[in-house]
Every structure is written in structure tokens, then in C-alpha cells.
C-alpha positions, 0 to 999 in steps of 0.5 A: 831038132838034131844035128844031121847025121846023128842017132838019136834014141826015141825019146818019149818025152820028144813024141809027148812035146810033138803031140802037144805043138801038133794039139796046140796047131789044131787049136788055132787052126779051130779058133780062126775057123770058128771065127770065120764060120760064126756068120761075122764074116762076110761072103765078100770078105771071105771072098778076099780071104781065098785071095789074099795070097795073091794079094799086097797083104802083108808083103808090103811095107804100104799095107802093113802101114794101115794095120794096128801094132799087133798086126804090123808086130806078128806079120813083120815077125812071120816074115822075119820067119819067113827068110829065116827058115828058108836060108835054114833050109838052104843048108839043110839044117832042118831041125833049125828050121822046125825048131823056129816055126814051132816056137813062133807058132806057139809063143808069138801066134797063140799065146800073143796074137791070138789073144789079142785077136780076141780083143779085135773080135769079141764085139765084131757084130757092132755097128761100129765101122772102126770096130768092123775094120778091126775086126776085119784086119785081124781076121785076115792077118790071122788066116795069112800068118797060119797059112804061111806057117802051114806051108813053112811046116808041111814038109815036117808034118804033112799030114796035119798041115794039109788037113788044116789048109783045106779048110781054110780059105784059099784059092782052090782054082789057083792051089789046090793042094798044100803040097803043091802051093807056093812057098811064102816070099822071103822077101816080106817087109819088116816094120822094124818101129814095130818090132821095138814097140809091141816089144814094149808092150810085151815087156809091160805085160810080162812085168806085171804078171811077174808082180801079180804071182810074186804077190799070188794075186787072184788070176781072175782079180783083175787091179788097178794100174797107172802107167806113165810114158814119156813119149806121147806116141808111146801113150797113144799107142798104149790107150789104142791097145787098152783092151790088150793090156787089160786082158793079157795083165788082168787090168781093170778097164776102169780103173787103168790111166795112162799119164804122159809126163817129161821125165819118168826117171823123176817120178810120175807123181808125189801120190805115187809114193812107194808105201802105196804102190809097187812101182814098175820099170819097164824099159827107158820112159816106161814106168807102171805103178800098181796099188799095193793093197790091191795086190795084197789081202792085207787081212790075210797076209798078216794072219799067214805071216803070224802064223809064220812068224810063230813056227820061227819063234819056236824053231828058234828057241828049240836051237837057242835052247840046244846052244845054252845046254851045259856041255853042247858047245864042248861034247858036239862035233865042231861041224854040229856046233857050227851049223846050229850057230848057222841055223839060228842065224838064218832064223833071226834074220828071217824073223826081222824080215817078217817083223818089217813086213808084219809092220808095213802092213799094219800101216798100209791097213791103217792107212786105208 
């Protein structure tokens, strides 16, 4: 967006960016067709679907009450969006107001709720009731969240927009048109705990992704975790949404524990020693500790850090060399002289820290 009143030259770089959200609005919008159309759901739930809008979904603070973390999270968020954009609008500040529907549907819809809607919906023709009412409950909060979206954004795109809704559910008797419907209700419920508490798992989730690239970890491996809470609530909550954090970290679903001790700040546990895990805090009672050799091929680390270590060695001598040569000190410029001392430095404290490293992993290889 821009400020109101103001040129602004075309810039490619803005048609590019808007090509690309309008590509991505597309793609959810086929995600949650082609979970609707794949004969998983119901013509009574489809049924439902056209009504939602109609219905309690998501406006109350009773119906977020049945839903699971994630739901309660993007919908109270939707409609935080919701009053947002509205007042944004009341003032006419509409690049404010495209701005936060485009950067809610793209980081908190796609690349969170749709991803964990996959976990809801991956095993949806099971027997299982539970698994049936998830899988239930995410498709309809993915339809209310995208159709709210849609109407929040169909004033900028139109075109798009209107294409999209009209072939999603909807009450076609009721609204036959995205350009006649209803504005969403600004008065949605927020469930503020559940703000907090996927924010949590948000940040546990970005704290270990965080950790595998630092170490370049294999995007497919998927490693080990123990993660230790000192609220029970906190723990239930973590062991409810496993599937999530295994999918969204690259956790492996066998070998992921999650422990309720009194006082984190003290330590989970004496095995959980910082030689053989990277220990992780997230926030005040939330600790995750990842196994070190799970993270690193050791073999192949020390070879690279040789291979490193002895360009150092080398590069050092050559300026050792240059430093001891009769007259350097005397003939170069000041500036040279300095920089050259600077130089060797740098080298040798990288040097000992490759040392250290190369050593730590000698004994994390012996260890194992």
C-alpha cells in the first residue's frame, strides 16, 4: 500500500509481489476445494458448509470453545482481522488494509493453518469418530476463514475473489454474488488463552527449525526432541497437536517426549546434559532439548572442519611469513603493517575455535 494522495511510479517489483499473493490465494483456494471434492465430505456436511455463514461458527466465544488450539488460534485471529480492516477502512487508509489481509492470508492461513489442517485431514476416511470430527472441524474452519478473507479482499481484487467464492460452498439462494454478500461481523470472539498458546507452539516450532538449519540439517531427516513443560495444561495441549510439531519441525513421531517437570529453569533432567543435546528455551516453562549427534553427521563435519582448519594454517603461515620478512615491518605503510597483524589475529582466533570444535567432536564420536 501507499499513503492516499501520493504518486507512486509503477514498480515491477510490486506487480511481481502481487502476482505471486494472488498465485498463492489461488492455491489454498484449490487445497480446500480439492479437500471438499475428494468424496470425504459428506452432502450433509456440505449441506452445513453452504450454511455456515449463517450460522454461530466462529462468532462465538461457545462455538470456538469445542474447537482444538489451531482452530480457536486462526479464527480468533480472522477475527481480530476482521474489526481491524473495517476500522482501517473507516478511515480510508486502504493500503493499511490490504496490507494486513494479504500478510494474515499468506503467514498465518497458508503457511500455518493450512499445514496444520493437513494433519486434520490426511487420515479422514478413518473409522475413527474423533478423527472424523477433526477432520470435520477443519474443514469448516478452512471455508469460514477463506470466505471471510474473500470478502475482506474483494474490494482490491475482484476479479479473483469472485471467482474463488463461486466455487466454494455458500448459500447461493441467500448471496448469490461476492459483490453483493455481507461483510464479515466485526464483532467476532477472540479467545485471547489461545492467542498465548499456539503462540507458544508457534515459537517452539520456529526454535527448532532455527537449530536445524544453523546445523544444515537434512530438511527431509526428521530427529529426536524432548520437550519439557512445567505446566500440565501446556503438555496436554503439546501431545494433542504431536502431528503438528512433527510435521511443521521434522520431528520424528517415535522418538518425540514430552515431559512435565515443577521447574525447567533447574533442568529437566541430569541425562539431559549440554555435551549431548542443544538445549532450547522457548519462552518462561518451555524448554526443547535436541540430541547433538542427531543434528550433526559427525563423520562429515570433522572431515569439512580438516578441510577448513588447513586453508587457515595456511593462509596464516603465508601472513606469519609476510610479518617475519626482514624490512616489512619498516618498508610497508603503517596501514599495511596493521592490517596484516589484524589479519593473523582473526586467523588464530578462528583457528582455536575450529580446534575446540574439531574436539567436541571427537568426543561426541567416542561417546557414541
Amino acid at each position: 500500500g501507499s499513503t492516499p494522495g501520493q504518486d507512486v511510479p509503477l514498480s515491477e517489483e510490486k506487480i511481481e509481489s502481487n502476482r505471486n499473493f494472488a498465485n498463492k490465494l489461488w492455491n489454498a483456494s484449490r487445497y480446500l476445494l480439492g479437500n471438499l471434492n475428494n468424496g470425504q465430505c459428506s452432502e450433509e456436511e456440505r449441506a452445513a458448509l453452504c450454511a455456515l455463514r449463517a450460522s454461530e461458527f466462529g462468532r462465538t466465544k461457545e462455538s470456538l470453545a469445542s474447537l482444538a488450539l489451531p482452530e480457536r488460534f486462526i479464527i480468533s485471529r480472522l477475527n481480530q482481522l476482521v474489526a481491524s480492516v473495517s476500522e482501517s477502512l473507516d478511515e480510508y487508509a486502504f493500503g493499511e488494509s490490504g496490507r494486513q489481509i494479504s500478510e494474515f492470508l499468506w503467514d498465518e492461513y497458508a503457511d500455518w493453518y493450512i499445514e496444520i489442517s493437513k494433519t486434520r485431514l490426511v487420515n479422514a476416511q478413518d473409522d475413527d469418530a474423533a478423527t472424523k470430527e477433526r477432520a470435520a472441524a477443519a474443514r469448516s474452519t478452512l471455508v469460514f476463514v477463506l470466505d471471510s478473507c474473500l470478502r475482506l479482499l474483494h474490494p482490491f481484487m475482484p476479479f479473483v475473489t469472485e471467482a474463488i467464492w463461486q466455487r466454494m460452498p455458500h448459500d447461493g439462494e441467500r448471496e448469490l454474488a461476492l459483490i453483493t454478500a455481507e461483510w464479515p461481523d466485526r464483532d467476532g470472539a477472540v479467545d485471547d488463552a489461545a492467542l498465548r498458546a499456539f503462540g507458544r507452539v508457534q515459537a517452539l516450532i520456529r526454535a527448532v527449525r532455527n537449530v536445524r538449519a544453523e546445523y544444515q540439517v537434512e530438511p527431509k531427516k526428521r530427529i529426536p526432541a524432548i520437550i519439557v513443560c512445567t505446566a500440565q495444561l501446556e503438555a496436554d495441549t503439546l501431545r494433542e497437536e504431536d502431528a503438528s510439531l512433527e510435521l511443521l519441525a521434522r520431528l520424528d513421531p517415535a522418538a518425540l517426549e514430552i515431559r512435565v517437570v515443577q521447574d525447567s529453569s533447574a533442568g529437566a533432567e541430569e541425562e539431559l546434559s549440554s555435551d549431548q543435546y542443544v538445549q532450547l528455551v522457548v519462552a518462561d516453562g518451555l524448554q526443547v532439548y535436541l540430541p547433538t549427534t542427531e543434528l550433526i553427521n559427525v563423520e562429515k563435519e570433522t572431515a569439512r572442519l580438516n578441510k577448513q582448519l588447513a586453508k587457515m594454517e595456511k593462509d596464516l603461515e603465508g601472513l606469519s611469513k609476510r610479518l617475519n620478512a626482514p624490512g616489512f615491518a619498516d618498508k610497508a605503510p603503517p596501514a599495511v603493517v596493521e592490517q596484516t597483524k589484524t589479519q593473523a589475529a582473526e586467523l588464530q582466533e578462528r583457528i582455536a575455535t575450529v580446534q575446540l570444535r574439531l574436539k567436541q567432536l571427537s568426543a561426541m564420536s567416542s561417546s557414541c
